[in-house]
N, C-alpha and C positions, 0 to 999 in steps of 0.2 A: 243490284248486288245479288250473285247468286250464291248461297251457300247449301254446303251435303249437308245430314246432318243424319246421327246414327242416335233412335231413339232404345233409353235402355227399359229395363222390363222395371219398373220403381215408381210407383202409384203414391202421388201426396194428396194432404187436403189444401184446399184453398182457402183457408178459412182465418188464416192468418195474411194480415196485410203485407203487400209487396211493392217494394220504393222503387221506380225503373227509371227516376231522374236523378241527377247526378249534379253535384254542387259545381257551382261554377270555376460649249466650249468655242472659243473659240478654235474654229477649224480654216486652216490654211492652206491650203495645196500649191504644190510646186509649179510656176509658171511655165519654167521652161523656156529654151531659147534668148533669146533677148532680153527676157525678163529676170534672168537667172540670177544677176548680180543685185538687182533692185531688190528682191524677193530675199537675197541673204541678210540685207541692210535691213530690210522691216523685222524677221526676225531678231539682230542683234539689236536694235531698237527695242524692240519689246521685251524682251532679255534681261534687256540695265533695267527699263520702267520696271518692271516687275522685280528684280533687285533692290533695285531703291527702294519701292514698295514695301517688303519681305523687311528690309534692314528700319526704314521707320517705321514699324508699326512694335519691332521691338526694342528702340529706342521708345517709344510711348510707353510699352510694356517695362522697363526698368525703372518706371515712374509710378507706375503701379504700386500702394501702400496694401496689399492682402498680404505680401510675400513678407518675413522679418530681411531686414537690412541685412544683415549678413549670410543669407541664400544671394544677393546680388553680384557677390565674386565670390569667386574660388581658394582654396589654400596651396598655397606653394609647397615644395621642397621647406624652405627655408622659413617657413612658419608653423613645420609642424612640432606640435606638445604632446603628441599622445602618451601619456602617461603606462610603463607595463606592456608600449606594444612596441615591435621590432621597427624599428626606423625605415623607411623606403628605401634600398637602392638608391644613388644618385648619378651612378657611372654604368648601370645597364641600362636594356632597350626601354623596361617600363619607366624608369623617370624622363627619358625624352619623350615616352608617349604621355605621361602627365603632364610634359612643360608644354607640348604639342596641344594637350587636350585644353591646357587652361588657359593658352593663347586666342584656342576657336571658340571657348564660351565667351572669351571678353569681346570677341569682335561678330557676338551674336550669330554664331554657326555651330548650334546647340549640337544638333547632327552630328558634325563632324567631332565635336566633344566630346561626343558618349562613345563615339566608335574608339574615338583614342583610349580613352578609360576600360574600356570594355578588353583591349588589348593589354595595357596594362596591369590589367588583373590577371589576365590569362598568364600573360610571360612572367608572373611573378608566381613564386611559389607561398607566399604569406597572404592572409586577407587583411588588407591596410586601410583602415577606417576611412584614411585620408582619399583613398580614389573611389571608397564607397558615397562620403560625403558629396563628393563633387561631381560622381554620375549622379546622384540625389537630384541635387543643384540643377544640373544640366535638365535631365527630367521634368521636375518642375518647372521650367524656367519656359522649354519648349510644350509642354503641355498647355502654360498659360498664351504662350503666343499663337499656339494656333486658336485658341478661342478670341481671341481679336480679331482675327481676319474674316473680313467680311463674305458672307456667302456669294458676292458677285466678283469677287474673287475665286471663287474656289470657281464656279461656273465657267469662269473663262480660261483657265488653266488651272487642271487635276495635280491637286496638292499630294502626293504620295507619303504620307502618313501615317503611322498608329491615330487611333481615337484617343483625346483628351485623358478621357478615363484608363484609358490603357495605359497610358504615358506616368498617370497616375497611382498604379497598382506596382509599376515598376519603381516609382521613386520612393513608395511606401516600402517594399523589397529589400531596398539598398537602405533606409531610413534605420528599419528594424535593426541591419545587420550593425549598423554603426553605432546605435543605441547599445546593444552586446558586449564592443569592442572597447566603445567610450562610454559606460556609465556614469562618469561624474564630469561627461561634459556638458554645457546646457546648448551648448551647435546640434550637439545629438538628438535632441529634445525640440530643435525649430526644424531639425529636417523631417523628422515625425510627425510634427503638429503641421506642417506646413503640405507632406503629402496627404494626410488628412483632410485638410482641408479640401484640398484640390477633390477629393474623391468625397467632398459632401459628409465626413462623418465628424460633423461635430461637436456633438458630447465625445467622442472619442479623443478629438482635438482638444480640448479644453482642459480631460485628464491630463493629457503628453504637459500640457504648458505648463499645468502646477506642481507636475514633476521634476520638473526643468526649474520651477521657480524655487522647490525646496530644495536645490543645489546652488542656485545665487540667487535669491529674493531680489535682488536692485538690478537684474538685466532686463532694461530697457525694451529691448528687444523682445523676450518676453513676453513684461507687460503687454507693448502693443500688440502684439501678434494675439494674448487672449483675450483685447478688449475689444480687438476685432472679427472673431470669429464668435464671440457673444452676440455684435450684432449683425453677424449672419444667420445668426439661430436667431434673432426674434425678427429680421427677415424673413426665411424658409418657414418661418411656423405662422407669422401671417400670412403666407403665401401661399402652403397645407392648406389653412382654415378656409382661405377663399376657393379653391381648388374645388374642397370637399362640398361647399355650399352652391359650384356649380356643378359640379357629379351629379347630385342625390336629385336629380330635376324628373319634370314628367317625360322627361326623354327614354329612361330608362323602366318606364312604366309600362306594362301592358294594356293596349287601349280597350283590351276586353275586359280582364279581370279588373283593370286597375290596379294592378300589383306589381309588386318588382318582377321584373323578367326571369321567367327558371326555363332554360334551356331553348332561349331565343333562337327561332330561326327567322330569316331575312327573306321575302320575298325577292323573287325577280324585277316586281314594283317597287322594292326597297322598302317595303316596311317589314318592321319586327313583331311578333308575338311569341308569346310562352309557344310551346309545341302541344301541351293538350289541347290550351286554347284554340289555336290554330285549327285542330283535327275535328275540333266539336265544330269549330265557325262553317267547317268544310262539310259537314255532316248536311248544311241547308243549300248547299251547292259551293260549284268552284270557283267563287269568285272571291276578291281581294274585299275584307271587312270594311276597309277605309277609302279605296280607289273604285273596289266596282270590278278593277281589269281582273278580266278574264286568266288566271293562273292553274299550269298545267303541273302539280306537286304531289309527290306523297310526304305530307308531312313525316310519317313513321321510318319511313328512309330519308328522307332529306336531312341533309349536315347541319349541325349546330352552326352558329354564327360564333367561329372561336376565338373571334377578336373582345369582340362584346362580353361574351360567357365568361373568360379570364378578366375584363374590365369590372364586370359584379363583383365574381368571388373575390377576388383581390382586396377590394376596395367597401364590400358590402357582404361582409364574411357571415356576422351573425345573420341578417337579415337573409340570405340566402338558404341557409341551412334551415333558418323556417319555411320558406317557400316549399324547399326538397322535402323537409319532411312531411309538409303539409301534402303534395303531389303523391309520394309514395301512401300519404293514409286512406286517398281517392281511390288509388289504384288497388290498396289492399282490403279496400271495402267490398270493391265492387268482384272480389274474388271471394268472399268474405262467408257467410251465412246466410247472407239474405239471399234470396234467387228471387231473381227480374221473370215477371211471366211475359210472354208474347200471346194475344188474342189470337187464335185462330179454331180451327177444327180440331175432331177429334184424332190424335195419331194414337199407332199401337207401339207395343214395345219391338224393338230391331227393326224399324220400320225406318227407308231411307226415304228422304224427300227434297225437292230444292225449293225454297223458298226467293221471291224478290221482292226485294225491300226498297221501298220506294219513300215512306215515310220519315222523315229525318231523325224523330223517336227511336224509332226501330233501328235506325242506322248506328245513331250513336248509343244505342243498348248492343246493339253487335260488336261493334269495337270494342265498349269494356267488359262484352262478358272474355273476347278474344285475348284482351288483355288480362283477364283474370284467371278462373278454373276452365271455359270453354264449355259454361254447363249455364242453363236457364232452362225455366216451365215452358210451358204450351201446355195452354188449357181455350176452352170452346165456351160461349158464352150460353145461359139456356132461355127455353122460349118466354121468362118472363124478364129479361134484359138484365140478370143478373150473370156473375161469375159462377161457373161451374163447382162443386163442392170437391173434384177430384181431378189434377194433373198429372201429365206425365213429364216425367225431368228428361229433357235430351243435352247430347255433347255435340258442339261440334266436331266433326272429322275434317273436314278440307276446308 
């Protein structure tokens, strides 16, 4: 390591001690020719299988007790109560797209459901609780089915889908706006608690239910629905606890300091350590602490590992923030008051020299003066094997 180094005109004593160590699908192709007719038949074959498939597994899915009983059909024209709000149309284009839409959720073409709803709203100039409820429905309904289907499914033909939780945020959407328009329905109150659920917030779910229950305490429906998402909460929070108690392992430990990891980088060999860590292990040569292999790095520019870094703070917020702070108080020591001397000969003031540093000591005192003020002694030793009583302070320049 070669460093310039511009010494200034500024004479100390040495007489005070000086610290220079540092704490630790499937794919089908067209046959062609003769084959051509065979080849249409395998696909319509595959087609229905996969129909059939698609249509039982949401027949399983209406069997499903998460959902309350009455998210399982729809409301008519001819059953609607909304109390204070304008009746639907029954003779323009949106109630044929509701009779439309409420034909395709019963015959599980969730899809084609919401698109019908979705127009219905549009060609209507009123927002009508009744086709907010039952995109809700729809929502839900397709949200929960596609978490049935098995991922060798999806493998062998790409399901064209929003994500669960997607599907999820929009039936919370529609949930709210119906809750608005029906406050003193309790349907309003299971399409709420029900998107909720779907999206995992269940204290939030629990409120919606006994809101719903202080406008009919004896609906059934209800009931179940919050005695079921109770116990998905002491599910999910034994499921958290186990989680957390496999997080917090010596996985995520630095195997130098032994400390939680603060601003892990990842070798090429795949292992991780802190990054000062790392820079000091590297100070005694370039090789991998744990494997040996030969790694060609600068720790100081090399990238965080920003998978793992977000996996700490995340999950190990306090315990991070001491690490950090602990890091920054290394680094703001060694910038600090004390000055690290370096053994050598006598230099004058404005006096340039290069120095190489070969001693691993010296190397990792270069780093952190670099990382501090860029300022340390050089002092000579005298002929009776003591410290000189007089130094000169230099800076680095390059």
């Amino acid at each position: 390591m070669d460093c310039f180094f511009s010494i200034q005109g500024r004479i100390g004593s040495t007489s005070q001690p000086h610290n220079t160590r540092e704490g630790k699908g499937l794919h089908t192709q067209g046959l062609g020719g003769d084959h051509q007719e065979h080849n249409q038949f395998t696909w319509c074959l595959f087609v229905c299988l996969f129909v059939h498939c698609y249509q039982g597994l949401s027949q399983d899915q209406s069997q499903c007790s998460t959902m309350g009983s009455e998210l399982e059909d729809v409301e008519d024209l001819s059953s609607w109560n909304g109390e204070g709000e304008a009746p639907p149309p029954e003779d323009d284009a949106s109630a044929e797209f509701l009779r439309k839409g409420n034909s395709d959720f019963r015959n599980a073409r969730f899809k084609e459901a919401i698109m019908c709803y979705t127009k219905a709203l549009q060609g209507s100039s009123v927002d009508h609780a009744l086709l907010y409820s039952n995109r809700c429905a729809a929502y839900c309904r397709l949200s929960k089915l596609l978490r049935t289907i098995p991922a060798r499914v999806s493998e062998e033909s790409a399901i064209y889908e929003l994500d669960p939780m997607s599907l999820g945020q929009l039936a919370l959407r529609d949930a709210e706006k119906v809750v608005k328009l029906r406050s003193q329905d309790p349907k309003a109150y299971l399409c709420k608690a029900t998107a909720q659920t779907l999206l995992e917030q269940y204290e939030a779910a629990v409120e919606v239910y006994l809101s719903g229950l202080e406008i009919d305490p004896t609906n059934k429906t209800l009931q179940d629905g919050l005695r079921e998402v109770k116990t998905l909460m002491e599910g999910a929070e034994h499921s958290d606890n186990k989680r957390r108690k496999l997080e917090r392992s010596d996985e995520l430990d630095c195997t130098l300091c032994l400390k939680l990891l603060h601003q892990p980088i990842t070798t090429p060999c795949g292992h991780s350590f802190c990054r000062q860590c790392l820079l000091q292990a590297l100070d005694h040569g370039n090789k991998c602490p744990i494997c040996r292999t030969v790694i060609f790095v600068s720790p100081k520019t090399y990238p965080v590992s920003v998978t793992l870094n977000n996996l700490i703070q995340r999950n190990f917020p306090e315990e991070y923030e001491e690490r950090k702070a602990e890091t920054d108080a290394a680094v703001t020591q060694a910038g600090g008051e004390s000055l690290p001397l370096f053994v050598m000969d006598v230099v004058l003031p404005m006096q340039h020299m290069i120095l190489n540093i070969f001693e691993p000591r010296y190397r990792l005192m270069i780093r952190r003066v670099v990382e501090g003020n860029h300022r340390f002694g050089m002092v000579r030793i005298e002929d009776s094997g003591s410290l000189a009583e007089v130094a000169c302070e230099v800076e680095i320049t390059e």
